[in-house]
C-alpha positions as CSV (number, residue, x, y, z in Angstrom):
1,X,66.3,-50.8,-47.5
2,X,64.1,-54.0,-47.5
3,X,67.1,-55.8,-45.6
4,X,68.2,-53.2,-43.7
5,X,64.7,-52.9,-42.1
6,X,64.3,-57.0,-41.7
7,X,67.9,-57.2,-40.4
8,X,67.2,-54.1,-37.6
9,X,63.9,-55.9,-36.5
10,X,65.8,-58.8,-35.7
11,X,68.5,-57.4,-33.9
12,X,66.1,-55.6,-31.4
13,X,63.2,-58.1,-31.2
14,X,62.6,-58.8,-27.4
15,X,62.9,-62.2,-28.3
16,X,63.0,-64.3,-30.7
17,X,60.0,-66.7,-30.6
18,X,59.9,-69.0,-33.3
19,X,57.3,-70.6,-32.5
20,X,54.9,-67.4,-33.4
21,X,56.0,-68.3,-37.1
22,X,54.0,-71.7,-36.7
23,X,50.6,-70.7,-34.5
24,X,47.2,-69.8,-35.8
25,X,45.3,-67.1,-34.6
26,X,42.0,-66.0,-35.9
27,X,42.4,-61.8,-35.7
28,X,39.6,-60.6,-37.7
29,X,37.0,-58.4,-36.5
30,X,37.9,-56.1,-33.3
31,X,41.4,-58.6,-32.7
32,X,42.5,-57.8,-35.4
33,X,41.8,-54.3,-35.4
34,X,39.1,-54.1,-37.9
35,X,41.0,-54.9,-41.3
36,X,38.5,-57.7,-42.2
37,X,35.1,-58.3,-40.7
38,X,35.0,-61.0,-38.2
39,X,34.5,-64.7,-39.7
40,X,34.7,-67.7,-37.5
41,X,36.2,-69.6,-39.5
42,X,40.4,-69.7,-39.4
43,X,40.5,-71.2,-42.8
44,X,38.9,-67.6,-44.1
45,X,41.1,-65.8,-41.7
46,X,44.2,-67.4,-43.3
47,X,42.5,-67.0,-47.1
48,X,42.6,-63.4,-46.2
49,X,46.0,-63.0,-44.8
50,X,46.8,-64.4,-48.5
51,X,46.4,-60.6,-49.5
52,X,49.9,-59.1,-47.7
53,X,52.0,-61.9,-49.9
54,X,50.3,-60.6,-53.1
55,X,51.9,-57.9,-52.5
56,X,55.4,-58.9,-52.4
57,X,55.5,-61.6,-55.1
58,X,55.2,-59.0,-57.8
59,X,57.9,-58.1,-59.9
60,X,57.3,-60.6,-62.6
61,X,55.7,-58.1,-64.7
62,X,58.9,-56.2,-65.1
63,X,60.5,-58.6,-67.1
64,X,57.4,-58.7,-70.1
65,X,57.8,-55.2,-70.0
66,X,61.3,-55.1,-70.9
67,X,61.0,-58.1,-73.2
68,X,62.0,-55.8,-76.5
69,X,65.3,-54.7,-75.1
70,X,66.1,-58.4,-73.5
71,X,68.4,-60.9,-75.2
72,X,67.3,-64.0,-76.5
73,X,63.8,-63.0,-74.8
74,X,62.3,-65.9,-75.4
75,X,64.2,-67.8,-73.0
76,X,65.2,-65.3,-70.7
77,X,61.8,-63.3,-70.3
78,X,60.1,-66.6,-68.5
79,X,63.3,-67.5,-66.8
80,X,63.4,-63.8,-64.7
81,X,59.7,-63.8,-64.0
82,X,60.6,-67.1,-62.3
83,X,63.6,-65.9,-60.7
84,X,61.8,-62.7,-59.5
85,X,58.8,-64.9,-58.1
86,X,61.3,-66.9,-55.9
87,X,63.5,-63.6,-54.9
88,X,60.3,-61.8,-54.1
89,X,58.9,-64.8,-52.1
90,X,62.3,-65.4,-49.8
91,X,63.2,-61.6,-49.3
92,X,59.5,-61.2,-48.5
93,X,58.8,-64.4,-46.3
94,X,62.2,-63.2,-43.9
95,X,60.7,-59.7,-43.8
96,X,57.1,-60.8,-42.7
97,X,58.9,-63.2,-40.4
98,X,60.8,-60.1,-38.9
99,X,57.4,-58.5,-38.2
100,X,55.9,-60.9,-36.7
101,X,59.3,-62.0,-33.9
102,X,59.9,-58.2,-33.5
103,X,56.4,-57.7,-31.5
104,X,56.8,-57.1,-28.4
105,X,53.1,-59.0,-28.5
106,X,51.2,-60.7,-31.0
107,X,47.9,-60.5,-30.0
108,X,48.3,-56.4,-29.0
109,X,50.1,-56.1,-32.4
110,X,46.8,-57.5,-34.4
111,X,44.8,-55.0,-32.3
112,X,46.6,-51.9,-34.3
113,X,45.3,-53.2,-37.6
114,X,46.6,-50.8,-40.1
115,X,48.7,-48.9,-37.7
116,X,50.9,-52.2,-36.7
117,X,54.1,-50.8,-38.2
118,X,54.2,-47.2,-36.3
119,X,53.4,-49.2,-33.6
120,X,56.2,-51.8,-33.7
121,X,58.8,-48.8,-34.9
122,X,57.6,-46.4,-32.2
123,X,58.2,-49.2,-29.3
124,X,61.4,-50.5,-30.9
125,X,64.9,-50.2,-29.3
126,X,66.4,-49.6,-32.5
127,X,68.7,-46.1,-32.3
128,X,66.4,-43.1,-33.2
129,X,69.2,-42.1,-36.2
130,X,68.3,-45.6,-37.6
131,X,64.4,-45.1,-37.4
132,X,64.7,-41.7,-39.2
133,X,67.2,-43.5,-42.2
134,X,64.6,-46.5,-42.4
135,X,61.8,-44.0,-43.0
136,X,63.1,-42.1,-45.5
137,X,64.2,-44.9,-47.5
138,X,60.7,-46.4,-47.0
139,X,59.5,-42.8,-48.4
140,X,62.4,-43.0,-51.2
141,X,61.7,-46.5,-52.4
142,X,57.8,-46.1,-52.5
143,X,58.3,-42.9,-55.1
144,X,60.6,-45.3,-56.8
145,X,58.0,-48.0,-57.3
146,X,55.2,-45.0,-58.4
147,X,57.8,-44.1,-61.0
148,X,58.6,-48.0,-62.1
149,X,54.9,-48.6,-61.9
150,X,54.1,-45.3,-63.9
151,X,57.0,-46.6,-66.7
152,X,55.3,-49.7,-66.7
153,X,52.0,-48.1,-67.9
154,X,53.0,-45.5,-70.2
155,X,55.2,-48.4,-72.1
156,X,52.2,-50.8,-72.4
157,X,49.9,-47.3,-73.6
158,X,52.8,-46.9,-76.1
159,X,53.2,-50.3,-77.7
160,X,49.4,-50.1,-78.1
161,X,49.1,-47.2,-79.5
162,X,52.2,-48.1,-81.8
163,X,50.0,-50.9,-82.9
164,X,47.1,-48.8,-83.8
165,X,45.4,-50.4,-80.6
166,X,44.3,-47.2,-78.7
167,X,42.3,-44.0,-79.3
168,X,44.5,-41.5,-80.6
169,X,47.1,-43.9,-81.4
170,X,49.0,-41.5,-83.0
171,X,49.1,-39.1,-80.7
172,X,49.9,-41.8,-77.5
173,X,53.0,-43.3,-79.7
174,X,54.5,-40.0,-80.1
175,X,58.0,-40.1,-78.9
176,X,60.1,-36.6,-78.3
177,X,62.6,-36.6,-80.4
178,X,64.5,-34.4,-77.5
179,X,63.7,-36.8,-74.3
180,X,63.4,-40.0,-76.6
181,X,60.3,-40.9,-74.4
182,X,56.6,-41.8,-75.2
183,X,55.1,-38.1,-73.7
184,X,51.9,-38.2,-74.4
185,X,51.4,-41.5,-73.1
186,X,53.3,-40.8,-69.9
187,X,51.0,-37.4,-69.2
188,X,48.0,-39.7,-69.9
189,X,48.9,-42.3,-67.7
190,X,49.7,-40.1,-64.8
191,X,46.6,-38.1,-65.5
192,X,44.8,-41.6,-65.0
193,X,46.6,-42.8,-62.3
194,X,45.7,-39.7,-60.1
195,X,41.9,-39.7,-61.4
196,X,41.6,-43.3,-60.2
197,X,42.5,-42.3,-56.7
198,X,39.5,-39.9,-56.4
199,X,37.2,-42.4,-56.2
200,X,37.8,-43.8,-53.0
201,X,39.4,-42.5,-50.1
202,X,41.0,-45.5,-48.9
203,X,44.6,-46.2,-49.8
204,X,44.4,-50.0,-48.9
205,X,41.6,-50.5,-51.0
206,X,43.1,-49.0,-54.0
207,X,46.5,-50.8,-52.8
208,X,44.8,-54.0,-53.1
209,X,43.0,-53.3,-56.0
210,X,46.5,-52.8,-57.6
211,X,47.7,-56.1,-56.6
212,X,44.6,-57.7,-57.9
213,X,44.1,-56.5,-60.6
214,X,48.4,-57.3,-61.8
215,X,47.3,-61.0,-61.2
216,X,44.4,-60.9,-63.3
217,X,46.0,-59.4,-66.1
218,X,48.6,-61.8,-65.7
219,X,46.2,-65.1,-66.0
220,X,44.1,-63.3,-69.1
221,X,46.6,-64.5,-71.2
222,X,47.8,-67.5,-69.8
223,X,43.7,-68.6,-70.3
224,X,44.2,-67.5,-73.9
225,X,47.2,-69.4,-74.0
226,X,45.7,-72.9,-72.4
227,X,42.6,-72.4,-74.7
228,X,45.2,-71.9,-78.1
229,X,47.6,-74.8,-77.2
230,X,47.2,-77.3,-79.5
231,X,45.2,-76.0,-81.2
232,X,45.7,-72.1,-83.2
233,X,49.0,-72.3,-81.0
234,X,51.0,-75.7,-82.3
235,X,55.2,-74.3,-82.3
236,X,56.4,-73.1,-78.7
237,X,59.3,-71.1,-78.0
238,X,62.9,-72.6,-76.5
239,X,61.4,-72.1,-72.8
240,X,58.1,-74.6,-72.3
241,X,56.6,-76.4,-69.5
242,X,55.9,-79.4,-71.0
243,X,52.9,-81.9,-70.7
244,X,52.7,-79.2,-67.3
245,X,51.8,-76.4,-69.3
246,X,47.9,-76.6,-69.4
247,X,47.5,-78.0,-65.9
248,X,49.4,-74.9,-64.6
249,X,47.9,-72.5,-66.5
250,X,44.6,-74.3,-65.2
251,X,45.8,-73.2,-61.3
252,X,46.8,-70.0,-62.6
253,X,43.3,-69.0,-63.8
254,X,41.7,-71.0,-60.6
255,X,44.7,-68.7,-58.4
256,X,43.5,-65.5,-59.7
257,X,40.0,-66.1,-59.2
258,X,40.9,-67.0,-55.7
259,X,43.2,-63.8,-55.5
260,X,40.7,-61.9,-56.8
261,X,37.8,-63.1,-54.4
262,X,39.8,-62.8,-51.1
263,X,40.6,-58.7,-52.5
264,X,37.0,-57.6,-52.9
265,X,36.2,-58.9,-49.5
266,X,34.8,-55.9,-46.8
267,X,35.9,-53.3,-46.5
268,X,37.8,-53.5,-50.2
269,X,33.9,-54.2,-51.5
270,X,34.5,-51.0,-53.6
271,X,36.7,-53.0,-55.9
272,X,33.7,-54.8,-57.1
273,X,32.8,-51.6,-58.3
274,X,36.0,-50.9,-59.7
275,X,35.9,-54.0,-61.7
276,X,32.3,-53.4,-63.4
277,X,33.7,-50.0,-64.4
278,X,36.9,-51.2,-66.0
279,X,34.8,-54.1,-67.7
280,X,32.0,-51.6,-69.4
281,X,35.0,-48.9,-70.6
282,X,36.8,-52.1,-72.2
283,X,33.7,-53.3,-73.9
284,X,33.2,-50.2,-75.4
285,X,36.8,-49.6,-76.4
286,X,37.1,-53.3,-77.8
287,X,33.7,-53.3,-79.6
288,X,33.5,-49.4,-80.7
289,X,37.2,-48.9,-81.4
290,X,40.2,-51.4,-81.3
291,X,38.4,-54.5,-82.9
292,X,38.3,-52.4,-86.6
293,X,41.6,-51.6,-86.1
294,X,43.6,-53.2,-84.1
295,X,45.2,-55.7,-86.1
296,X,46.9,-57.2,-83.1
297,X,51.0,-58.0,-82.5
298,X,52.6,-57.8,-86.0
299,X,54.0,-61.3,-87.1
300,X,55.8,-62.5,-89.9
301,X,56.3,-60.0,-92.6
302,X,55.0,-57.4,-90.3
303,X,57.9,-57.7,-87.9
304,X,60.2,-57.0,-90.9
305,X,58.1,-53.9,-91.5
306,X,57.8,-52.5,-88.0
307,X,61.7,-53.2,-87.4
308,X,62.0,-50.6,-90.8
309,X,60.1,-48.2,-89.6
310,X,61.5,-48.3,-85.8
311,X,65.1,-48.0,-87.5
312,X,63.7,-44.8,-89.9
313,X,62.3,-43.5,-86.9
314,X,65.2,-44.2,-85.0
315,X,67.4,-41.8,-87.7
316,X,65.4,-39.3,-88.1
317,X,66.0,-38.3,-83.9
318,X,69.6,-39.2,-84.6
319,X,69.4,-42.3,-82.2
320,X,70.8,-45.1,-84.5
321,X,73.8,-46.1,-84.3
């Protein structure tokens, strides 16, 4: 759907004006329709346009999450989050491109602010038949992402809780032996999902508080990981980055930060907010639960262990082979 839309902007742009791709306009404030409050400076305008890309160089996740079922994960597992970086980051540049040569005006674009897209699609040329497709597959893929990102999150409240890491551990890594799914984690993380949205009313600022929040979570343990090497951390795996490694996990952290300061600018403020809350409940959960009795990832004889009981659990619902 993502190319079919970038392809139909193209076709029916008024023009194609390249040079729009390469020109620097400071839209915030009333220009730009109110999305960020007005700064005079254009190197803060363009720090804040960084937000729309964070969006769309996601992805990476995915491939951590299905690290258990990947062969030879090691090697693979870094090699698709790099792969999905650089599809994300082509597929999404050409799109954002096609936005931006498809406006009949730039300037009177940025004055719709969050309403840019109805806008552009309501003054398009493109057939109305190909308007209605595009927005139902728009419609389609969004509740395909909720889903991905709601498998995402009961599989990270499952291994967790598998690991003794969670309240109710037991309960969270219960898996139906008749869907062969974790459903108690997948209730809980829809029930959370939908209690985060009640606290504030706009979608963007949630929205960006999603993308934010994946990058930090991402650069957590790449800092553990710089701080380790060499030292508690002394064998890496077949994939490494070399005499590289600490350096880029040094802009990682420093990217994150940066990530994280432009998404808590007005009016996504709330975040800040957001983030004190999240910090406080993982205290508590770190220092009043998990850090008895979470004994963290199993390794060595452990593995051996787990793999038994995965295997006896795996027979008892039938599912080994």
């Amino acid at each position: 759907m993502a190319i079919v839309l970038t392809l139909a902007l193209l076709a029916t742009a008024p023009s194609l004006d390249f040079s729009r791709l390469f020109t620097f306009t400071n839209n915030t404030g009333d220009p730009g329709g109110g999305v960020w409050p007005q700064t005079g400076s254009l190197f803060m305008a363009f720090m804040l346009g960084l937000l729309l890309p964070l969006y769309t160089v996601t992805g990476f996740d995915a491939s951590a999450h299905t690290s258990e079922e990947t062969r030879n994960a090691q090697r693979n597992v870094p090699l698709g989050m790099l792969r999905s970086v650089w599809w994300s980051f082509l597929f999404g540049y050409f799109m954002i491109c096609a936005f931006v040569l498809a406006m009949p005006d730039v300037n009177e674009g940025a004055k719709q602010g969050a309403n840019v897209f109805y806008w552009l699609m309501g003054g398009s040329t493109m057939p109305v038949v190909l308007k209605d497709l595009i927005y139902i597959g728009i419609v389609i893929a969004n509740y395909l992402c909720a889903l991905a990102g709601l498998t995402s999150l009961s599989r990270m409240i499952f291994a967790f809780a598998r690991d003794g890491g969670f309240p109710a551990s037991k309960v969270l890594r219960f898996v139906s032996p008749t869907h062969r799914t974790p459903t108690y984690a997948i209730w809980v993380g829809a029930i959370l999902a939908f209690l985060s949205t009640l606290y504030s009313s706009a979608f963007l600022t949630l929205a960006a508080g999603c993308a934010v929040f994946l990058y930090l979570s991402y650069a957590m343990p790449v800092a553990a990981g710089m701080l380790a090497e060499g030292k508690t951390w002394t064998t890496k795996g077949p994939f490494s980055l070399g005499a590289f490694s600490k350096l880029l996990g040094l802009l990682t952290v420093l990217g994150a930060l940066v990530l994280y300061y432009i998404g808590v600018q007005p009016p996504n403020d709330k975040l800040i907010w957001y983030t004190i809350g999240l910090l406080v409940i993982m205290a508590v959960l770190w220092f009043g639960v998990a850090r008895q009795r979470f004994p963290g990832p199993p390794i060595g004889e452990m593995i051996a262990k787990r793999q038994a009981e995965i295997a006896a659990e795996e027979r008892a619902v039938g599912a080994a082979e």
